[in-house]
C-alpha positions, -999 to 999 in steps of 0.1 A, spaced: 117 -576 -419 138 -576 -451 153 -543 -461 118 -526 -485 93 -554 -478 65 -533 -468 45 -550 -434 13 -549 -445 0 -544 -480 -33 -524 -481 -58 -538 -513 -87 -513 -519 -110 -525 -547 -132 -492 -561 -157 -487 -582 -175 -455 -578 -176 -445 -548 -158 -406 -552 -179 -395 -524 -162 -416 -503 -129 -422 -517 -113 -392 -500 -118 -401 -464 -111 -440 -471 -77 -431 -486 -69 -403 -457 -77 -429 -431 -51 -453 -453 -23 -430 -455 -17 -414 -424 -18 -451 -407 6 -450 -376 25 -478 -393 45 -465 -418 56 -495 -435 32 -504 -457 21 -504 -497 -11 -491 -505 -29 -509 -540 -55 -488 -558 -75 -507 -580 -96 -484 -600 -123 -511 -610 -135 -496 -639 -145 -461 -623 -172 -440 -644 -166 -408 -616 -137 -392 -606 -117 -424 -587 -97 -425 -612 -83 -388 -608 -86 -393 -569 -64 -422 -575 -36 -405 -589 -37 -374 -573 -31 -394 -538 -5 -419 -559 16 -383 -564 15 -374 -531 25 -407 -517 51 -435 -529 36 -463 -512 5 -461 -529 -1 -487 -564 -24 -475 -589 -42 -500 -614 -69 -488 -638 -86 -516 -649 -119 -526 -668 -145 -534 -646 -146 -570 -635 -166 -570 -598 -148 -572 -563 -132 -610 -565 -111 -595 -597 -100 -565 -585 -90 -578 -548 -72 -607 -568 -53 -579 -589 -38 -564 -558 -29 -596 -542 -12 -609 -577 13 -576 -570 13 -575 -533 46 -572 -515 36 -573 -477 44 -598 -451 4 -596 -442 -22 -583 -466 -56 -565 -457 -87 -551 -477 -103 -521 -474 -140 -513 -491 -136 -478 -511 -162 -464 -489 -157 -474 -458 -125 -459 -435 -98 -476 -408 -88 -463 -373 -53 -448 -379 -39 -475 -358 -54 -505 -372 -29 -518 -394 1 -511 -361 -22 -528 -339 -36 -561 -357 1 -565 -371 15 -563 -333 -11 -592 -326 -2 -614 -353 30 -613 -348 29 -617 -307 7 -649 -311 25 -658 -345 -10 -661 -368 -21 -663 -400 -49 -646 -399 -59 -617 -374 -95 -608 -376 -112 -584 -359 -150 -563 -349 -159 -540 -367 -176 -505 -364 -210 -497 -387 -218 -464 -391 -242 -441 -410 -247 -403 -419 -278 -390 -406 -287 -353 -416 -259 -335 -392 -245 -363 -372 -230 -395 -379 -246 -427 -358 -219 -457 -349 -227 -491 -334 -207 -519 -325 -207 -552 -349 -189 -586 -332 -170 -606 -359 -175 -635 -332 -212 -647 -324 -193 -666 -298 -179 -645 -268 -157 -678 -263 -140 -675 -295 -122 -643 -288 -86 -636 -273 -71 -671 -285 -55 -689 -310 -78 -713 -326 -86 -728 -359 -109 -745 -378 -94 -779 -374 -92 -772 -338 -127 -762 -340 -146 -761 -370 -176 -741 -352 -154 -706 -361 -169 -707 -394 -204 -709 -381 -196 -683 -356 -181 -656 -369 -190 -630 -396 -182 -640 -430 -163 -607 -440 -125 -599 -449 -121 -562 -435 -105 -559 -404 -79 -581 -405 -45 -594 -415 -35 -624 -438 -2 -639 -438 6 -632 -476 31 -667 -470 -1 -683 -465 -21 -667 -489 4 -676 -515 12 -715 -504 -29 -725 -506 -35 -700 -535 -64 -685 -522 -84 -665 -547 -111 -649 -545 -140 -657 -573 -142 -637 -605 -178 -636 -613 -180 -604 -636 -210 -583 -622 -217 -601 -596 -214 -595 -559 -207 -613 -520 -173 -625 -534 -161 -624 -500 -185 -654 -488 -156 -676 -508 -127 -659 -499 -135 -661 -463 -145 -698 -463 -109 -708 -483 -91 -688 -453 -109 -702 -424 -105 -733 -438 -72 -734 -446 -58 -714 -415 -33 -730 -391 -32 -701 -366 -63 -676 -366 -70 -650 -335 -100 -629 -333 -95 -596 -316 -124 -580 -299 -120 -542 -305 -135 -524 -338 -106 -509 -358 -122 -512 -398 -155 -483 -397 -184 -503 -422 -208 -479 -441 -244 -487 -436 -260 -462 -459 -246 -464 -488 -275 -470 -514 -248 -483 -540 -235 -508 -520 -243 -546 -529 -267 -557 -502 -290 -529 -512 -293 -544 -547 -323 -565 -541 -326 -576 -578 -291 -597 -572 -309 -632 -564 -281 -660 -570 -250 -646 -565 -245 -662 -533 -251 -694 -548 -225 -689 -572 -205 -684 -542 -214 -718 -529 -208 -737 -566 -169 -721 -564 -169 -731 -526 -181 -768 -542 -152 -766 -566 -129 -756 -541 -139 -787 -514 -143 -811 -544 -103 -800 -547 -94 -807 -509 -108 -836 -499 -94 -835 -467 -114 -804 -461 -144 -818 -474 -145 -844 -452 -139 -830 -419 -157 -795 -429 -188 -805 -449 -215 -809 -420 -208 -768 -410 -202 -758 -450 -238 -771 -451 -247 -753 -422 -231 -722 -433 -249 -725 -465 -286 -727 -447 -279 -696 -431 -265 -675 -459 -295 -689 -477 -315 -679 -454 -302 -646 -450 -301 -637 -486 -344 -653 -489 -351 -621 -467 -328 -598 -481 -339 -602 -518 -369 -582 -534 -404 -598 -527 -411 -608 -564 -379 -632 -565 -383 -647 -532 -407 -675 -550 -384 -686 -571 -353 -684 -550 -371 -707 -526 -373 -737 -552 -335 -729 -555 -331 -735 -519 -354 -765 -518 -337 -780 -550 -298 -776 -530 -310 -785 -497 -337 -814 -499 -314 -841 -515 -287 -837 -486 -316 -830 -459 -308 -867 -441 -275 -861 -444 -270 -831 -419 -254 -832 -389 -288 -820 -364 -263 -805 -340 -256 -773 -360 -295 -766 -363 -311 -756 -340 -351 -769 -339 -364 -740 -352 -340 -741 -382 -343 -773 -387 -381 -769 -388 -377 -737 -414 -355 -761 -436 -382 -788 -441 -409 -764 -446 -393 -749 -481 -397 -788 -494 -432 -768 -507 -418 -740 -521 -455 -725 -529 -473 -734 -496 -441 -715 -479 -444 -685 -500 -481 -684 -490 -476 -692 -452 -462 -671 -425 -424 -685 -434 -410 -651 -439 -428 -632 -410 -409 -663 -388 -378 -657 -410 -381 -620 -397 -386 -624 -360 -353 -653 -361 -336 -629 -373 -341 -597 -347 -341 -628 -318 -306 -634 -332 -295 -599 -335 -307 -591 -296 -291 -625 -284 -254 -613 -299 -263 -576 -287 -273 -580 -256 -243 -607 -247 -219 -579 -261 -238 -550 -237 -251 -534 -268 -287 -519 -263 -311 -517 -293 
């Protein structure tokens, strides 16, 4: 390491979240490895972030401050990556918190098998009256994809097999930096990290997934994005920069459409049931309008029967709304969710 080049630059977006803040930033700062910068960008904050910010910036001279109007997630983790000094960068969600040995660790593993990108399980967690509940969430749905060095040339399946998030893990900033990878700047809007992950997958040379939970992901907080029910196309504004992006790597395109298609489906499908009931009508004619034109074109071996089976069926928006489709959507998914469990030893 050159002489003040921090290891690992921490990004924390925030926005709110001064209930949390304290025991994200404690978890930051007292990190077994020392050598690191820690980025604060205050989002736009209408609480007390801001004061939190700079009370913990006096305290400690690795830690950035940047108070900025609020722009959504992409901006601010783009902020911190446009001053970022690390050999690896990470993010950490304001309201979330990292074992104290996380950044030591994944840094010791990318630089033993020389990757890119480290990635990593992660640990979900809620507060429930006096005790706080913690379960076990695989980044891999594929038990086969952990302990090596893979990537998605190698084997474009990762994308489809691993969980589209950007916690828990490192990225070479070199990297980063050669491919300028952004994240998207939607103001407002939310699931930024759908195109971020895609453009590092993608791009990665070197990418090892590690299976121990180091990142701790809050499941209760009723602020928090996915609880917004009323945020219907954001992912599809995802999938239009994702376009852009392929439409400028042709390469890419070419050898990663079929599973960029399949990775569509299934975030379309998983925001269809995640959405409130009166905009699920209407979101369906948006899946039928992005999927039924390219619906020959697939590649079958990504879908499973039953997929392929709910795909055709939204070719009738209307009759699907009025059928069983969501009850089936419902029961795929907690089939799903006990398959990866169970291979994992997790009871539910």
């Amino acid at each position: 390491m050159i002489k003040n080049i921090p290891l690992v630059s921490i990004i924390i977006p925030i926005y709110n979240v001064d209930k949390y803040l304290r025991e994200c930033l404690d978890s930051v700062v007292n990190q077994t490895l020392k050598e690191i910068e820690i980025i604060l960008i205050n989002d736009g904050s209408t609480d007390s972030c801001g004061k939190i910010c700079d009370e913990y910036a006096l305290k400690d001279a690795r830690i950035k401050v940047i108070h900025k109007k609020n722009a959504g997630l992409g901006a601010a983790f783009n902020s911190g990556l446009d001053i970022a000094k690390g050999e690896y960068c990470t993010i950490v969600e304001s309201d979330d918190y990292i074992k104290l040995d996380m950044c030591e660790k994944l840094y010791t593993l990318a630089c033993n098998h020389d990757c890119q990108v480290v990635k990593s399980d992660f640990v979900g967690f809620e507060d429930r009256e006096k005790q706080r509940v913690f379960n076990n969430l695989p980044v891999c749905y594929d038990q086969d994809l952990y302990n090596k060095k893979t990537n998605a040339y190698l084997n474009p399946s990762i994308i489809a097999n691993s969980w589209n998030m950007n916690q828990s893990s490192l990225y070479k900033m070199d990297f980063i930096k050669k491919y300028n990878i952004r994240a998207n700047e939607t103001e407002g809007a939310s699931y930024q990290d759908i195109g971020l992950w895609f453009q590092i997958l993608s791009l990665a040379s070197s990418v090892y997934f590690h299976q121990e939970g180091f990142y701790f992901y809050r499941q209760d907080n009723e602020n928090a994005s996915i609880k917004n029910k009323d945020k219907v196309y954001c992912v599809c504004d995802e999938f239009e920069f994702l376009d852009r992006f392929l439409d400028k790597n042709l390469e890419l395109k070419r050898r990663l459409q079929d599973v960029f298609y399949y990775f569509k489906f299934k975030v379309y499908l998983w925001n269809l049931g995640r959405i409130d009931d009166r905009y699920k009508l209407d979101f369906l004619y948006k899946f039928s309008q992005d999927f039924l034109p390219i619906y020959d074109k697939l590649n079958k071996k990504y879908f499973t029967y039953g997929e392929l089976s709910e795909l055709w069926d939204i070719k009738d928006p209307e009759k699907s709304y009025n059928s069983n489709f969501f009850h089936k959507i419902a029961k795929k998914i907690i089939r799903f969710k006990y398959k990866i469990y169970k291979k994992i030893g997790i009871l539910i």
